[in-house]
GUSE-612500 format. One record per residue: x negated, y, z negated of N, C-alpha, C, O, CB in turn; chain; residue number from 0. Coordinates in nm, 2 decimals, padded with zeros to 4 digits, m for minus. Glycine has a CB too. Layout:
REM residues N
+--------+--------+--------+--------+--------+--------+--------+--------+--------+--------+--------+--------+--------+--------+--------+----+-----+
:    npx :    npy :    npz :   capx :   capy :   capz :    cpx :    cpy :    cpz :    opx :    opy :    opz :   cbpx :   cbpy :   cbpz : ch :   i :
+--------+--------+--------+--------+--------+--------+--------+--------+--------+--------+--------+--------+--------+--------+--------+----+-----+
:      X :      Y :      Z :      X :      Y :      Z :      X :      Y :      Z :      X :      Y :      Z :      X :      Y :      Z :  A : NUM :
...
+--------+--------+--------+--------+--------+--------+--------+--------+--------+--------+--------+--------+--------+--------+--------+----+-----+
END
This chain:
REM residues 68
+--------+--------+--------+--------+--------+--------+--------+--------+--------+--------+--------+--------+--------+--------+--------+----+-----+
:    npx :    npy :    npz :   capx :   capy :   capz :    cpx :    cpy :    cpz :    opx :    opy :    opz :   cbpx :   cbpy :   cbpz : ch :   i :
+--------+--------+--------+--------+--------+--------+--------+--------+--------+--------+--------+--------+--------+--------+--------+----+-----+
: m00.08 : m00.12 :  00.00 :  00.00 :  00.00 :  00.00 : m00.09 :  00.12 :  00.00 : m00.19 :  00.12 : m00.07 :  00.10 :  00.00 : m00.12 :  A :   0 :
: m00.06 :  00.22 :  00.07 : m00.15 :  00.34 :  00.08 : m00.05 :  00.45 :  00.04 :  00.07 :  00.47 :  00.07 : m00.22 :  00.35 :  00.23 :  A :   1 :
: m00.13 :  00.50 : m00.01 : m00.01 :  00.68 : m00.09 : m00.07 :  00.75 :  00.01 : m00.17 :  00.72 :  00.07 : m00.05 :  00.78 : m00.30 :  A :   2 :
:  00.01 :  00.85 :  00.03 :  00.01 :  00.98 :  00.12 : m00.04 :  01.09 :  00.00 : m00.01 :  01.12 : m00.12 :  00.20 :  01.04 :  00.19 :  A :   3 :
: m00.16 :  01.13 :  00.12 : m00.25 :  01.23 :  00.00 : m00.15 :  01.31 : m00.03 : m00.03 :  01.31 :  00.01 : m00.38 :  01.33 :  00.05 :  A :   4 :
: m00.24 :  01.41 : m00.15 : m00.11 :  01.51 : m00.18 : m00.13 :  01.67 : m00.14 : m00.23 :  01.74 : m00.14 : m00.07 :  01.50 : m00.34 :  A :   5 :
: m00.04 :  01.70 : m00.12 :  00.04 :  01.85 :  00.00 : m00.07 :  01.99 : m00.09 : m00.10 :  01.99 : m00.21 :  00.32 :  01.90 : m00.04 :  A :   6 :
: m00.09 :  02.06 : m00.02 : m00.09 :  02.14 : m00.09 : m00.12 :  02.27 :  00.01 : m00.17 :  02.23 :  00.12 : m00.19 :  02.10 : m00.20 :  A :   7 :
: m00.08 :  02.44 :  00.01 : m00.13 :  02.52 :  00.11 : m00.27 :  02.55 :  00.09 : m00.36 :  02.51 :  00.02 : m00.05 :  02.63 :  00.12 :  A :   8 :
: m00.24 :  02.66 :  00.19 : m00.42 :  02.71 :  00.22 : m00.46 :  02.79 :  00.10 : m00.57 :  02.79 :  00.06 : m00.44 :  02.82 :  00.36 :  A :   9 :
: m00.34 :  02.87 :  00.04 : m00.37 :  02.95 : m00.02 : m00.42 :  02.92 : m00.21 : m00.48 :  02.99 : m00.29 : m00.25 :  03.03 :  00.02 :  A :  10 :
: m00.39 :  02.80 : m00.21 : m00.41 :  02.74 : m00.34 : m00.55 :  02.64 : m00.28 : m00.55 :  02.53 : m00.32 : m00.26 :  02.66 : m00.42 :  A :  11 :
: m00.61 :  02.67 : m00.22 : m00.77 :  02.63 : m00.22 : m00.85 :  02.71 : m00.27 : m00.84 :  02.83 : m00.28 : m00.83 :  02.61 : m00.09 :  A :  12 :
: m00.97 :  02.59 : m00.31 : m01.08 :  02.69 : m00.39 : m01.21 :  02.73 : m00.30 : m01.25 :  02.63 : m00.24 : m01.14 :  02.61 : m00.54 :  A :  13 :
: m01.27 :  02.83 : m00.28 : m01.39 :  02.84 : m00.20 : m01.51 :  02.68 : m00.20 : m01.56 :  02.63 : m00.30 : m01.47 :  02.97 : m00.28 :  A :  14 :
: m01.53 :  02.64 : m00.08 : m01.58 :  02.51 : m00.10 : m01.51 :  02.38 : m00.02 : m01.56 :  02.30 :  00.05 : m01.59 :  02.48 : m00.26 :  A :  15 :
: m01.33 :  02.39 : m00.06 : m01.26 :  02.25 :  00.00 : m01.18 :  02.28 :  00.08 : m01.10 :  02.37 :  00.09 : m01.19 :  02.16 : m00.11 :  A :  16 :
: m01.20 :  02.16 :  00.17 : m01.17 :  02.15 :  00.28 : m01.05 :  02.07 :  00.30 : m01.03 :  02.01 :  00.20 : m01.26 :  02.11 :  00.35 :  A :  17 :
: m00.94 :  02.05 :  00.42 : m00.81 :  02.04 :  00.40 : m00.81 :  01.99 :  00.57 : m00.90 :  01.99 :  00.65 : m00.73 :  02.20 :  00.35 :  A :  18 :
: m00.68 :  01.95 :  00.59 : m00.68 :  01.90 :  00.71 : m00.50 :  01.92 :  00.75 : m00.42 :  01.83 :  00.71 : m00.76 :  01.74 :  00.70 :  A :  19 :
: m00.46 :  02.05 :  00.85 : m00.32 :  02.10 :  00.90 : m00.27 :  01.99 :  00.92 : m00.30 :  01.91 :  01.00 : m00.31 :  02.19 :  01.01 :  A :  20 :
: m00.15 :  01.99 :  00.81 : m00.05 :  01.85 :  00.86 :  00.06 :  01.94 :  00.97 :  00.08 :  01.90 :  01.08 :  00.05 :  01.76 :  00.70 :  A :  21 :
:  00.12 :  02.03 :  00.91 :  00.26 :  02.20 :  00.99 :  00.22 :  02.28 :  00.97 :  00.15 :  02.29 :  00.87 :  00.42 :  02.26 :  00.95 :  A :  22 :
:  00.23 :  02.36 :  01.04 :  00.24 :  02.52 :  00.96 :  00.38 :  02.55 :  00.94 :  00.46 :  02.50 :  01.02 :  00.17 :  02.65 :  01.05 :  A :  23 :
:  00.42 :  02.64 :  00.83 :  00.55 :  02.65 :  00.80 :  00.57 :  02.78 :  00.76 :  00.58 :  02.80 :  00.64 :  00.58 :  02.55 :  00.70 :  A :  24 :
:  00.59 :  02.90 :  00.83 :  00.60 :  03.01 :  00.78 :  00.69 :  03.04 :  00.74 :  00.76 :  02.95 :  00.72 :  00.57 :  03.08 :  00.84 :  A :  25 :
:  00.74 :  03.16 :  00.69 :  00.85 :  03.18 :  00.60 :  00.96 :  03.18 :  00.71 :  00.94 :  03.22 :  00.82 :  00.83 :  03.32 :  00.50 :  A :  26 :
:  01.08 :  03.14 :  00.67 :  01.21 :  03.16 :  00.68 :  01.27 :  03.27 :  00.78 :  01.39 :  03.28 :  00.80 :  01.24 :  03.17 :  00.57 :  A :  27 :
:  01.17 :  03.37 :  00.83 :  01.25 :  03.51 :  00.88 :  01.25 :  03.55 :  01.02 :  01.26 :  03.47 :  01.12 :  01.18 :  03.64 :  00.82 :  A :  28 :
:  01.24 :  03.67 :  01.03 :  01.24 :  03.74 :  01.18 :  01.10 :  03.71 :  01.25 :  01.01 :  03.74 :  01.18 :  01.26 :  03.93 :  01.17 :  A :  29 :
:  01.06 :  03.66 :  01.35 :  00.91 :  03.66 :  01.38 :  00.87 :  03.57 :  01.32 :  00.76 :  03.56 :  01.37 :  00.84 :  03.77 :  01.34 :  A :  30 :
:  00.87 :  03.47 :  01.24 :  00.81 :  03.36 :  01.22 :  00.77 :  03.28 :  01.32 :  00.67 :  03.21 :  01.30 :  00.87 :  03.29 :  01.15 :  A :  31 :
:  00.81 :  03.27 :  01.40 :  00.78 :  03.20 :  01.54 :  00.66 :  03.25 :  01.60 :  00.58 :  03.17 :  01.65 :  00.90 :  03.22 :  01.65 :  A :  32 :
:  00.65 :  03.41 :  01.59 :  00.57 :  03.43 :  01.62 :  00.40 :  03.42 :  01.54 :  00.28 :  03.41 :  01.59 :  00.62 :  03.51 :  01.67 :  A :  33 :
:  00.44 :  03.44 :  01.40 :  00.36 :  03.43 :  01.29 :  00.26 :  03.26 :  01.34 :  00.14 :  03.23 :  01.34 :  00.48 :  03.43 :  01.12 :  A :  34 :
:  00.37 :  03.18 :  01.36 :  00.31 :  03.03 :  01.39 :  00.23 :  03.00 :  01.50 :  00.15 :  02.90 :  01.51 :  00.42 :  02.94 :  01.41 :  A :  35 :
:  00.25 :  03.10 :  01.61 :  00.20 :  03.11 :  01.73 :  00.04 :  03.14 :  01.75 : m00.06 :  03.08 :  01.80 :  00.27 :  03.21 :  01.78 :  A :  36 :
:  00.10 :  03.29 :  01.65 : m00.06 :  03.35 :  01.61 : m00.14 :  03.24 :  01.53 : m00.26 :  03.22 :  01.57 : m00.05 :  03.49 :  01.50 :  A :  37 :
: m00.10 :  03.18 :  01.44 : m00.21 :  03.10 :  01.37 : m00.26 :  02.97 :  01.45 : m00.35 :  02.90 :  01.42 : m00.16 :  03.05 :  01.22 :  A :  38 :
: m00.17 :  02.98 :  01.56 : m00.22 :  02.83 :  01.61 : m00.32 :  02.89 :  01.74 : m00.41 :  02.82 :  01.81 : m00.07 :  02.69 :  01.67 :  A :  39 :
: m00.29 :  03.03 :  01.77 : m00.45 :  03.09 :  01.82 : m00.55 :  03.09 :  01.82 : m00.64 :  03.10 :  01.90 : m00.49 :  03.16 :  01.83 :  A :  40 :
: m00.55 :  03.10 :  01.64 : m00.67 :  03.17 :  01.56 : m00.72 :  02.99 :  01.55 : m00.83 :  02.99 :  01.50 : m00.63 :  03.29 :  01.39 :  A :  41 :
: m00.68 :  02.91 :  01.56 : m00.72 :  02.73 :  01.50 : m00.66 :  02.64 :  01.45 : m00.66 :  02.52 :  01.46 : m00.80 :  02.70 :  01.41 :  A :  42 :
: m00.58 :  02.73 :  01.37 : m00.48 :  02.64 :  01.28 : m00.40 :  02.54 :  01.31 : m00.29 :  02.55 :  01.25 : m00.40 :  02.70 :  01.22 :  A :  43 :
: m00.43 :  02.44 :  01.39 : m00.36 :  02.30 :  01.46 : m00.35 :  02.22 :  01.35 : m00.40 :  02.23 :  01.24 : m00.46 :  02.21 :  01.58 :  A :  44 :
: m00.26 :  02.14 :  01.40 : m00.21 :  01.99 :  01.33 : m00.30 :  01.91 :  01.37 : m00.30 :  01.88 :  01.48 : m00.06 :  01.91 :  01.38 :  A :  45 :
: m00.43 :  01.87 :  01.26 : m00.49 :  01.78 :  01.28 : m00.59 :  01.82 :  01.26 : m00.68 :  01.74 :  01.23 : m00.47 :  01.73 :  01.38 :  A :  46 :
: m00.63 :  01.95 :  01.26 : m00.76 :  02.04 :  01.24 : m00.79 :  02.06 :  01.09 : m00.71 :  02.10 :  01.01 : m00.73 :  02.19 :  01.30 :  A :  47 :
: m00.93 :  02.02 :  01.06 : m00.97 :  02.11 :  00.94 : m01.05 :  02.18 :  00.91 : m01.17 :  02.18 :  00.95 : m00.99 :  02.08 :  00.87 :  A :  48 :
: m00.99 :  02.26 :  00.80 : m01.06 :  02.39 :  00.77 : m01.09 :  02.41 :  00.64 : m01.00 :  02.38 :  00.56 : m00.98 :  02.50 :  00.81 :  A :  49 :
: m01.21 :  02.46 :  00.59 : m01.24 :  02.50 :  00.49 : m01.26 :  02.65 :  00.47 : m01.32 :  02.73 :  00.55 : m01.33 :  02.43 :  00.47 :  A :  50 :
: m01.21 :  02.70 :  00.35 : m01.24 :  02.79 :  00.25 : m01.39 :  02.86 :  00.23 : m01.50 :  02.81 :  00.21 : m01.22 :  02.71 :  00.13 :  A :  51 :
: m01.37 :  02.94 :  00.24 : m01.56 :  02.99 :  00.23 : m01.58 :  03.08 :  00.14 : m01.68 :  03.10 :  00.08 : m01.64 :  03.06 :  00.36 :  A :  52 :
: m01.46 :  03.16 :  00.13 : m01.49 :  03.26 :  00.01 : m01.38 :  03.30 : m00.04 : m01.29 :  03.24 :  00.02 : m01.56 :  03.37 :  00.03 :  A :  53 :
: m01.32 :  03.41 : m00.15 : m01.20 :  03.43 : m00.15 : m01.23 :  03.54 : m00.30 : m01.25 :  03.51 : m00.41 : m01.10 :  03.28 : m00.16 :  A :  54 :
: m01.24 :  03.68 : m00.23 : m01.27 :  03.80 : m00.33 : m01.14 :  03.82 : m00.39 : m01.02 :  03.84 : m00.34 : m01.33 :  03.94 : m00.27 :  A :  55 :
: m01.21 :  03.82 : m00.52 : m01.04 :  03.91 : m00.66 : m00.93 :  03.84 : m00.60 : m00.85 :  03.91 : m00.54 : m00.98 :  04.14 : m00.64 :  A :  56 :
: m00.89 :  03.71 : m00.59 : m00.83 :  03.68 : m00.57 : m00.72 :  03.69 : m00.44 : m00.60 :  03.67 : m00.42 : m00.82 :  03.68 : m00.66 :  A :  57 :
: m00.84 :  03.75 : m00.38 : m00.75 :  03.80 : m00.23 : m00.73 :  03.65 : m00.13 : m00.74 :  03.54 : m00.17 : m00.85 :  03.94 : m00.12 :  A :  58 :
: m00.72 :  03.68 : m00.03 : m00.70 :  03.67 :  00.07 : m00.81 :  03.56 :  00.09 : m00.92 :  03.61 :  00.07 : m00.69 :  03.78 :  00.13 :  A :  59 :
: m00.82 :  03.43 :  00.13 : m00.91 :  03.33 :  00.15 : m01.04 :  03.36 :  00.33 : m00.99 :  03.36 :  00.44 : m00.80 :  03.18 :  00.15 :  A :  60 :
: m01.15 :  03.37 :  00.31 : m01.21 :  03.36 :  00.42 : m01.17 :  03.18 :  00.47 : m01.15 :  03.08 :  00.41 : m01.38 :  03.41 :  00.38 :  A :  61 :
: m01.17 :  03.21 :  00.56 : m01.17 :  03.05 :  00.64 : m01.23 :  02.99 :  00.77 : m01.20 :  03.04 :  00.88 : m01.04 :  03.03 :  00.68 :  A :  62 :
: m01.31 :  02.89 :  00.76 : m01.38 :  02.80 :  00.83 : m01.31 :  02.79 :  00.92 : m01.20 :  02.81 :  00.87 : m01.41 :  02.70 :  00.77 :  A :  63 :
: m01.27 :  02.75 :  01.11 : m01.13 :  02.70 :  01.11 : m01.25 :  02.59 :  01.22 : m01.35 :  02.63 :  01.29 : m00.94 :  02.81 :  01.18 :  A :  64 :
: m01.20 :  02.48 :  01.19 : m01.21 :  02.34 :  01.29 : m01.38 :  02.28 :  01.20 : m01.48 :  02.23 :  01.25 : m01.24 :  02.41 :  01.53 :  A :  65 :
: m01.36 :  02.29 :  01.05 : m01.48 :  02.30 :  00.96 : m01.47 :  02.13 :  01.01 : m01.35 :  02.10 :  00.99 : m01.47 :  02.37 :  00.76 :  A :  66 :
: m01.55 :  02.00 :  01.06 : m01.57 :  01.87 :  01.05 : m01.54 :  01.83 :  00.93 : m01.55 :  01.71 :  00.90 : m01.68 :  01.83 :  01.09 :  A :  67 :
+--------+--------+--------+--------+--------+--------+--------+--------+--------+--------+--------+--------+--------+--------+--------+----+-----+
END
């Protein structure tokens, strides 16, 4: 029997770990479609992973995108 790792977003990573896009799931609203669009520009694929590289005062995460 094998468990399904467990879920977690980008934004609750710590500088250092790496993750691997299962959806992207943007919020609920106007433009989300496009919000999904944009990130799958920038790398953010199903199947892709990306690590964390830095993340000042609790901002906003730097990100690796297509990190092996």
């Amino acid at each position: 029997m094998t468990l399904a790792p467990s879920l977690t977003t980008l934004d609750a990573l710590q500088p250092g770990q790496s993750a691997t896009v299962i959806h992207l799931a943007p919020a609920e609203q106007q433009g989300a479609g496009d919000v999904q669009r944009r990130l799958m520009e920038l790398g953010f694929v199903p199947g892709g992973r990306n690590r964390v590289v830095t993340r000042v005062l609790g901002g906003p995460p730097a990100v690796k995108v297509g990190e092996p």
